[in-house]
N, CA, C and O atoms as a Tripos MOL2 file, in Angstrom:
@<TRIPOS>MOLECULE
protein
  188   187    47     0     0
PROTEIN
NO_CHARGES

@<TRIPOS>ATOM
      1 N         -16.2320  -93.4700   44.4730 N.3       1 UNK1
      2 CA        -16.4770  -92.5900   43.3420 C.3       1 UNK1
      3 C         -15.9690  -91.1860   43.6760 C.2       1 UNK1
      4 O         -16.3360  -90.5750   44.6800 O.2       1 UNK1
      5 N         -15.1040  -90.7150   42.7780 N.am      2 UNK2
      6 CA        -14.5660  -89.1960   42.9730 C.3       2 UNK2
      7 C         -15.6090  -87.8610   42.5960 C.2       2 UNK2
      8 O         -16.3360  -87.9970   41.6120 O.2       2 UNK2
      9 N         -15.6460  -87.1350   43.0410 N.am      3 UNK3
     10 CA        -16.5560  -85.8320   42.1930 C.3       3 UNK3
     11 C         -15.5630  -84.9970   41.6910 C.2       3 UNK3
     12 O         -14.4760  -84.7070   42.1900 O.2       3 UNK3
     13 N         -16.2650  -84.5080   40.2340 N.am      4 UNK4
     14 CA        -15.3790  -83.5700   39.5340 C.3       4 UNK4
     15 C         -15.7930  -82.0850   40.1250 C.2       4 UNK4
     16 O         -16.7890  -81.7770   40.7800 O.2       4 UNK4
     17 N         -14.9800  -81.4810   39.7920 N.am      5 UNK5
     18 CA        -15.3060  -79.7640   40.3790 C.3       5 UNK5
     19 C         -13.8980  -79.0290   39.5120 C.2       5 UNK5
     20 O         -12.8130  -79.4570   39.1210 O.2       5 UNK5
     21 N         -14.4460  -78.0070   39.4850 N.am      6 UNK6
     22 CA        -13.2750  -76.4820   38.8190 C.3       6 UNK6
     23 C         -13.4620  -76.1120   39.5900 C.2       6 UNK6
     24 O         -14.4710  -76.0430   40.2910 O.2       6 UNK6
     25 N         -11.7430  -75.4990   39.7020 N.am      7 UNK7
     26 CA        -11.0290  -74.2030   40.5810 C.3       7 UNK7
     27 C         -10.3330  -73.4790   39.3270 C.2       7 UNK7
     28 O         -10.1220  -74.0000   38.2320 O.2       7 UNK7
     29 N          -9.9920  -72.0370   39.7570 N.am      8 UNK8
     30 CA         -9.6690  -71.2470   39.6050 C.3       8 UNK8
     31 C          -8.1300  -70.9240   40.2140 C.2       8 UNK8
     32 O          -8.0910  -70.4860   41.3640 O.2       8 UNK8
     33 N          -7.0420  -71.0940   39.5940 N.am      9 UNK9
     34 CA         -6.0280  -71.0130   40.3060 C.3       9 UNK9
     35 C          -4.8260  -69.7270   39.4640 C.2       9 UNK9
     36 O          -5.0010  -69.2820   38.3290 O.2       9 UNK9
     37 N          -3.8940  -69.4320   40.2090 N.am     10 UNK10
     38 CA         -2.7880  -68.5820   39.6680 C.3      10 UNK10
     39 C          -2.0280  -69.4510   38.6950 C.2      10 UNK10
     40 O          -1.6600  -70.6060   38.9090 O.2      10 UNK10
     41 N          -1.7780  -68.5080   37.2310 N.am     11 UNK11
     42 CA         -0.8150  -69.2470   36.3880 C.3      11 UNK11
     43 C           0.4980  -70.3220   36.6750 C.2      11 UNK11
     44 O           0.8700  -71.4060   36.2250 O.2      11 UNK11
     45 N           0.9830  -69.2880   37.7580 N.am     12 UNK12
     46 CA          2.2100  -69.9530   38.1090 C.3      12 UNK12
     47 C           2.1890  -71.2200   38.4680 C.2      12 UNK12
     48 O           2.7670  -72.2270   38.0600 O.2      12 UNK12
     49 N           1.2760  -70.9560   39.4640 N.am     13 UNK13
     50 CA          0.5050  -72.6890   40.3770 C.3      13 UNK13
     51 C           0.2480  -73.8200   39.4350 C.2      13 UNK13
     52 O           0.6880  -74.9650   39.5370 O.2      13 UNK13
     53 N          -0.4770  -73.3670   38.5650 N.am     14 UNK14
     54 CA         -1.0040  -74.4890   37.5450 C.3      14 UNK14
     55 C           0.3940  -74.9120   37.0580 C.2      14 UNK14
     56 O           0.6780  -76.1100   37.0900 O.2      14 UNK14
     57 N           1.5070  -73.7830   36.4980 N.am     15 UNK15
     58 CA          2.6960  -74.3430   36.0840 C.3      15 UNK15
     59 C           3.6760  -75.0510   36.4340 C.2      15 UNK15
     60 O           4.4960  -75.6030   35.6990 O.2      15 UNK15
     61 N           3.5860  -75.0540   38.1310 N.am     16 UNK16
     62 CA          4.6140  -75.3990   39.0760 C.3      16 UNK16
     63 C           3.7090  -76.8090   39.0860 C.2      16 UNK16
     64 O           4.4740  -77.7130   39.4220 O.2      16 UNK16
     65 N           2.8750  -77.1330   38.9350 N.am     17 UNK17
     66 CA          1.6420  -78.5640   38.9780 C.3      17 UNK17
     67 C           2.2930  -79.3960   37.9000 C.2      17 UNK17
     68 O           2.9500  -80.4350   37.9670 O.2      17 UNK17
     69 N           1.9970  -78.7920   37.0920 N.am     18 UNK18
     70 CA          2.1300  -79.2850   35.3630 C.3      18 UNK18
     71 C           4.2090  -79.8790   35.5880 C.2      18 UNK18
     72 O           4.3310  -81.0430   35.2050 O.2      18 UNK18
     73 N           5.1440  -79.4560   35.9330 N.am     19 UNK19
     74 CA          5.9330  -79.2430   36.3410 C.3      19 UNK19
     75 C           6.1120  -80.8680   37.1680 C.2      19 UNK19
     76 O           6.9380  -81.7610   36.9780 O.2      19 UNK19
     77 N           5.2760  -80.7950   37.8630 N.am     20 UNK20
     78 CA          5.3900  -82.3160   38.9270 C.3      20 UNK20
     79 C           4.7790  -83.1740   37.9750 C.2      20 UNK20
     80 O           5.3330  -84.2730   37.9220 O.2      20 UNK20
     81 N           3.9370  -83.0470   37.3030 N.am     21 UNK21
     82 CA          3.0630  -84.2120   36.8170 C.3      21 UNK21
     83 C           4.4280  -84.7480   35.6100 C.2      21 UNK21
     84 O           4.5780  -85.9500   35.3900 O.2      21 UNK21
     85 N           4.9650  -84.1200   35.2010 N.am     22 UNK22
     86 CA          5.8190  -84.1080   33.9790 C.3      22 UNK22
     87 C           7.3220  -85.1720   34.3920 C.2      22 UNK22
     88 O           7.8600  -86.1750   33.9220 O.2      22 UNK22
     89 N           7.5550  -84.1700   35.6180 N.am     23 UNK23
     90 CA          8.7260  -85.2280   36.2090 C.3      23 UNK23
     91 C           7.6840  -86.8560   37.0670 C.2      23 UNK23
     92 O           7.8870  -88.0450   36.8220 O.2      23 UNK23
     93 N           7.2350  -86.5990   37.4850 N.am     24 UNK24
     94 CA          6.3960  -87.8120   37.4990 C.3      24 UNK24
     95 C           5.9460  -87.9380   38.5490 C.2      24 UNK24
     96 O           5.1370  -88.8480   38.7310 O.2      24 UNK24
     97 N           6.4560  -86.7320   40.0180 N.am     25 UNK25
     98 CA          5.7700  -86.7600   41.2910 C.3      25 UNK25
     99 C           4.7350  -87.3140   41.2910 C.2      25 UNK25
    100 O           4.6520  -88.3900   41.8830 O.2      25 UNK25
    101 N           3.4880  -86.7030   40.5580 N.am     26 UNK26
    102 CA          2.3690  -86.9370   40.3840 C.3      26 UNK26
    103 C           2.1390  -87.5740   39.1860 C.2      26 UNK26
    104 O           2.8150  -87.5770   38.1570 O.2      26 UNK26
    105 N           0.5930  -88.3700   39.5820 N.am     27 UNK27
    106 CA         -0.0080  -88.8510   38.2680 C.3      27 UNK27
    107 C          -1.1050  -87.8150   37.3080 C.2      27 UNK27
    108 O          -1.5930  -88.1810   36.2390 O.2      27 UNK27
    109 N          -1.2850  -86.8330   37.7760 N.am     28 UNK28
    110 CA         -1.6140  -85.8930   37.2000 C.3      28 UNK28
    111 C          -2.2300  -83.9920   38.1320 C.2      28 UNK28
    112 O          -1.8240  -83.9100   39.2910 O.2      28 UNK28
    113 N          -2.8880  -83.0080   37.7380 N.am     29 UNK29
    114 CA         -3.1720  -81.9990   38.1500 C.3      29 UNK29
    115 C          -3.9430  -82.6490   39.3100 C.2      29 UNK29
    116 O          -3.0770  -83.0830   40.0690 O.2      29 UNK29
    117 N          -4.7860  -82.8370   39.6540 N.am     30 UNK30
    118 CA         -5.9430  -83.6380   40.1650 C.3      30 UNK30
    119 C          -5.5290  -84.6210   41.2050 C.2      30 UNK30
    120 O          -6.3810  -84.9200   42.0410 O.2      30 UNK30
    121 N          -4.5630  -85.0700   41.2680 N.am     31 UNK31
    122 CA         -3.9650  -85.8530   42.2860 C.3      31 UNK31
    123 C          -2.6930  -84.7340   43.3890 C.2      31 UNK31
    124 O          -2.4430  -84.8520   44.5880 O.2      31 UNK31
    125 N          -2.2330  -83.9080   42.5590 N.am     32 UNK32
    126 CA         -1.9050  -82.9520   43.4490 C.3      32 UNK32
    127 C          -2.2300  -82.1640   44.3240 C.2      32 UNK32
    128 O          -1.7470  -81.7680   45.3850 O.2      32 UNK32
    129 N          -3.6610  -81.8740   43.3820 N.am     33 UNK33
    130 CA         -5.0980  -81.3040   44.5620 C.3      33 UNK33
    131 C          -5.1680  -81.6680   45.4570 C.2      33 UNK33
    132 O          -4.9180  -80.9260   46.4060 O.2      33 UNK33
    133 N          -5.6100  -83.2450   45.7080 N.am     34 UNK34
    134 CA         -6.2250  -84.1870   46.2100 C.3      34 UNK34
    135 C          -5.1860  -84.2580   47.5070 C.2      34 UNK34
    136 O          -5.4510  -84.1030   48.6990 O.2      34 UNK34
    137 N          -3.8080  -84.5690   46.8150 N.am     35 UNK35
    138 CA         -2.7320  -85.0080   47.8810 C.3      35 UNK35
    139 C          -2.7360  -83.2990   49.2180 C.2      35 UNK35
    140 O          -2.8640  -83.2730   50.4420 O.2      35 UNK35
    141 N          -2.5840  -82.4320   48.4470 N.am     36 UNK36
    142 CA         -2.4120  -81.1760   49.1450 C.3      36 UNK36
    143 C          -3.8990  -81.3640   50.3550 C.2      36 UNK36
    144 O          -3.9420  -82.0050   51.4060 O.2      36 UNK36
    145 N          -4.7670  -80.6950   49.8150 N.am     37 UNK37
    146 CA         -6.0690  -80.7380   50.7430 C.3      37 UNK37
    147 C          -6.0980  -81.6680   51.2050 C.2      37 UNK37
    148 O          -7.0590  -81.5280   51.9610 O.2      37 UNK37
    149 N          -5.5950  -83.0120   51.4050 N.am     38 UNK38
    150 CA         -5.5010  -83.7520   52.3150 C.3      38 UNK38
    151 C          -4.4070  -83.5160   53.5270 C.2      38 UNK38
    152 O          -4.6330  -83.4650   54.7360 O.2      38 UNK38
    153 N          -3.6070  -83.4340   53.0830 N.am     39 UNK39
    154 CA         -2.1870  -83.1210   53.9930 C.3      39 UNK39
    155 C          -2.9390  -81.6160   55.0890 C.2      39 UNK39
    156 O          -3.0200  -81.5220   56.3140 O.2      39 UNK39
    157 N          -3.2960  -80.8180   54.1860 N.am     40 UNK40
    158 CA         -4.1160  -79.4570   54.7020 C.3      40 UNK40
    159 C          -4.9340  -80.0070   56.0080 C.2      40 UNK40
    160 O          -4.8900  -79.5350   57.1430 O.2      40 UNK40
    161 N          -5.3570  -80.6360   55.7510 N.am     41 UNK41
    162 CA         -6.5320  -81.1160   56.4130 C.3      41 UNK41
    163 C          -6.5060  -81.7440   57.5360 C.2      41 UNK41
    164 O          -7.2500  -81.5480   58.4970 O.2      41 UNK41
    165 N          -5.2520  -82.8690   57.3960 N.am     42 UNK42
    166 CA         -4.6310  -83.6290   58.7620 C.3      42 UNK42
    167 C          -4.1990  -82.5490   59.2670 C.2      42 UNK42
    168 O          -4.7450  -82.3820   60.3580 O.2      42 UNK42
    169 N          -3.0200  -81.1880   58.8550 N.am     43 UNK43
    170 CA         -2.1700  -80.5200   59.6170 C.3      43 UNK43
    171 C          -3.3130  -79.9050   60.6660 C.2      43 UNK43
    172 O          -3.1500  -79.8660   61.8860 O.2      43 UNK43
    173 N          -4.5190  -79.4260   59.9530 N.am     44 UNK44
    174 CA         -5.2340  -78.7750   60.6940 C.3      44 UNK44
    175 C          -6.0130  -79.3800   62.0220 C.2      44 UNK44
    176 O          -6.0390  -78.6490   63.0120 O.2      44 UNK44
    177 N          -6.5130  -80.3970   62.0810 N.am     45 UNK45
    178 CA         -6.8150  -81.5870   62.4250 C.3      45 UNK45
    179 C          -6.2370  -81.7520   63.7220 C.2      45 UNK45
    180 O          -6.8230  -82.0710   64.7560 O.2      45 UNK45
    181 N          -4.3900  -81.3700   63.4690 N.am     46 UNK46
    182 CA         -3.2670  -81.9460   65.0360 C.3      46 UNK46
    183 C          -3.5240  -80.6120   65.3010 C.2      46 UNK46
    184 O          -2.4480  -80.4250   65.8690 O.2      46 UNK46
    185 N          -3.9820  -79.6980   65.3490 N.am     47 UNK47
    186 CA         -3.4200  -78.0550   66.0950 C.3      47 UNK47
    187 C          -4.9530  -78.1760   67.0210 C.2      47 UNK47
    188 O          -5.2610  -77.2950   67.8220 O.2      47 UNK47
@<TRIPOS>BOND
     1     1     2 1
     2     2     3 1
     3     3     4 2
     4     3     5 am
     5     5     6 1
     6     6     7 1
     7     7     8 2
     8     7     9 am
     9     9    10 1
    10    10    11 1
    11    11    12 2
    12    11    13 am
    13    13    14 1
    14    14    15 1
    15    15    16 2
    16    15    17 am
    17    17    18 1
    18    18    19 1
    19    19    20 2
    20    19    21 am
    21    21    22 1
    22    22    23 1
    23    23    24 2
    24    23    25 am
    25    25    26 1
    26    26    27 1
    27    27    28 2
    28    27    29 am
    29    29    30 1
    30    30    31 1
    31    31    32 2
    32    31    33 am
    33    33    34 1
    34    34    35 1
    35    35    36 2
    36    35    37 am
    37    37    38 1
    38    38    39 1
    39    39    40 2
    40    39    41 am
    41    41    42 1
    42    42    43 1
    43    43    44 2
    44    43    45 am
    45    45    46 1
    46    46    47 1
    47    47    48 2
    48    47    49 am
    49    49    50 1
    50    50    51 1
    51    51    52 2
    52    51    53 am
    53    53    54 1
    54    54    55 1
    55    55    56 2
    56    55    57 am
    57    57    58 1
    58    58    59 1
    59    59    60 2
    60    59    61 am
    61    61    62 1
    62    62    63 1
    63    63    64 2
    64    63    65 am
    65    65    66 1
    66    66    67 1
    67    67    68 2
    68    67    69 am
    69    69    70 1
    70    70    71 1
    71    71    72 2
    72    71    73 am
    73    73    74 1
    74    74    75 1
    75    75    76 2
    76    75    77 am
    77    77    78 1
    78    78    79 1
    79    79    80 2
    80    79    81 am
    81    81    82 1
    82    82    83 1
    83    83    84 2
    84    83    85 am
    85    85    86 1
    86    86    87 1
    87    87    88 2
    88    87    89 am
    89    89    90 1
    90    90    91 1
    91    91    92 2
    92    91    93 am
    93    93    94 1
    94    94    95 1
    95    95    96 2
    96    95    97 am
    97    97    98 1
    98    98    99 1
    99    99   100 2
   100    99   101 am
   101   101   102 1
   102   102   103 1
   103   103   104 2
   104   103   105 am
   105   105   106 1
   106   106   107 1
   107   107   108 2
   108   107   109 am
   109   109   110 1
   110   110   111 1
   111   111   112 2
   112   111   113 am
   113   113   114 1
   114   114   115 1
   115   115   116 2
   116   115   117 am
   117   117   118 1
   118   118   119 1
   119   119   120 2
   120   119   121 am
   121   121   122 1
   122   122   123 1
   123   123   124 2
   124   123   125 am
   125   125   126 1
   126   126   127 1
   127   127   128 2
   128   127   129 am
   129   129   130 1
   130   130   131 1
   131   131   132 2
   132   131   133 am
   133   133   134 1
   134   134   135 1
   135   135   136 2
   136   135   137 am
   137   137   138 1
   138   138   139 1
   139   139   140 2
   140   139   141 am
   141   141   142 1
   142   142   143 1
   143   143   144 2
   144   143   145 am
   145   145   146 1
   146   146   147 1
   147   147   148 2
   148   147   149 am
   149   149   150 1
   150   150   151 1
   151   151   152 2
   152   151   153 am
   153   153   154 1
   154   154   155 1
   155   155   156 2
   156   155   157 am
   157   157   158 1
   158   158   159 1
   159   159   160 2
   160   159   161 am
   161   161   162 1
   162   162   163 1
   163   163   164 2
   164   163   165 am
   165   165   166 1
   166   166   167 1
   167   167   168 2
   168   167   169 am
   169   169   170 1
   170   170   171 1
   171   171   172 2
   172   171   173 am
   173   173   174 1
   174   174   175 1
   175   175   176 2
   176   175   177 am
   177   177   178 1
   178   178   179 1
   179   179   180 2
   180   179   181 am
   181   181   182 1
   182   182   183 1
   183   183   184 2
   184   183   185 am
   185   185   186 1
   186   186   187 1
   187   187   188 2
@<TRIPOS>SUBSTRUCTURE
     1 UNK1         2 RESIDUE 1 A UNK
     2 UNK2         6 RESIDUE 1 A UNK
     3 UNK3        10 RESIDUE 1 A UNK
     4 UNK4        14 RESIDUE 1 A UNK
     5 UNK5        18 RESIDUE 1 A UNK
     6 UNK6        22 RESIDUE 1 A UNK
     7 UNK7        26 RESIDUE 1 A UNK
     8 UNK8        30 RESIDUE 1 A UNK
     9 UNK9        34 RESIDUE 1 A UNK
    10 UNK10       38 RESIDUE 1 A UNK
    11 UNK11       42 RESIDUE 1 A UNK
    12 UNK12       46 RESIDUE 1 A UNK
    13 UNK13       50 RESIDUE 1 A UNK
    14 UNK14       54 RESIDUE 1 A UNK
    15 UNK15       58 RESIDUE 1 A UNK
    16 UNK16       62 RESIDUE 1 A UNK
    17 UNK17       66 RESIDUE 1 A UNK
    18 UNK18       70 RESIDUE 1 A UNK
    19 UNK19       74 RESIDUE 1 A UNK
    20 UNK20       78 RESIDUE 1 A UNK
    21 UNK21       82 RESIDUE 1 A UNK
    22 UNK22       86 RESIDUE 1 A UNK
    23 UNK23       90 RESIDUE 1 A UNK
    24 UNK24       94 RESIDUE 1 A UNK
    25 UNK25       98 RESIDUE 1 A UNK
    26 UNK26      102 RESIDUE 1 A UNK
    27 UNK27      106 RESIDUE 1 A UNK
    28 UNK28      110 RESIDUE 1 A UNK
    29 UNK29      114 RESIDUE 1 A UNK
    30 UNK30      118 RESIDUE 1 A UNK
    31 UNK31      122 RESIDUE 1 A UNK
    32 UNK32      126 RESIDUE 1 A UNK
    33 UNK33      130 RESIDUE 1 A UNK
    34 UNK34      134 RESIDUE 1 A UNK
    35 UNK35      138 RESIDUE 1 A UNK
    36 UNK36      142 RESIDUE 1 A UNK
    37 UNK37      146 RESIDUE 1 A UNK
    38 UNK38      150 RESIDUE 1 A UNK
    39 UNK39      154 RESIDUE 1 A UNK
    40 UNK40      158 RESIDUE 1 A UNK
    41 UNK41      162 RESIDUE 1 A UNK
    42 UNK42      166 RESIDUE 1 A UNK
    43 UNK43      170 RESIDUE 1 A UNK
    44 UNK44      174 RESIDUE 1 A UNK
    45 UNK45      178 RESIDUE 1 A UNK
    46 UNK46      182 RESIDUE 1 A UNK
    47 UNK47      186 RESIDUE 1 A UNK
């Protein structure tokens, strides 16, 4: 089960998101999140 939550982000960001979801990188805003803070998370993880 996923939990929902709001952020607060810069216009641009949301646009450069919207941007991937459109070409089809992503399946939507929310999976970009998801993918990022994960990646974040391993990098931090190896140091």
């Amino acid at each position: 089960m996923k939990l929902k939550l709001s952020v607060s982000m810069d216009p641009e960001l949301v646009n450069k998101a919207e941007e991937k979801v459109k070409e089809g990188t992503f399946r939507n805003k929310s999976h970009i999140i998801e993918f990022a803070l994960k990646h974040l998370l391993e990098e931090n993880d190896e140091s």
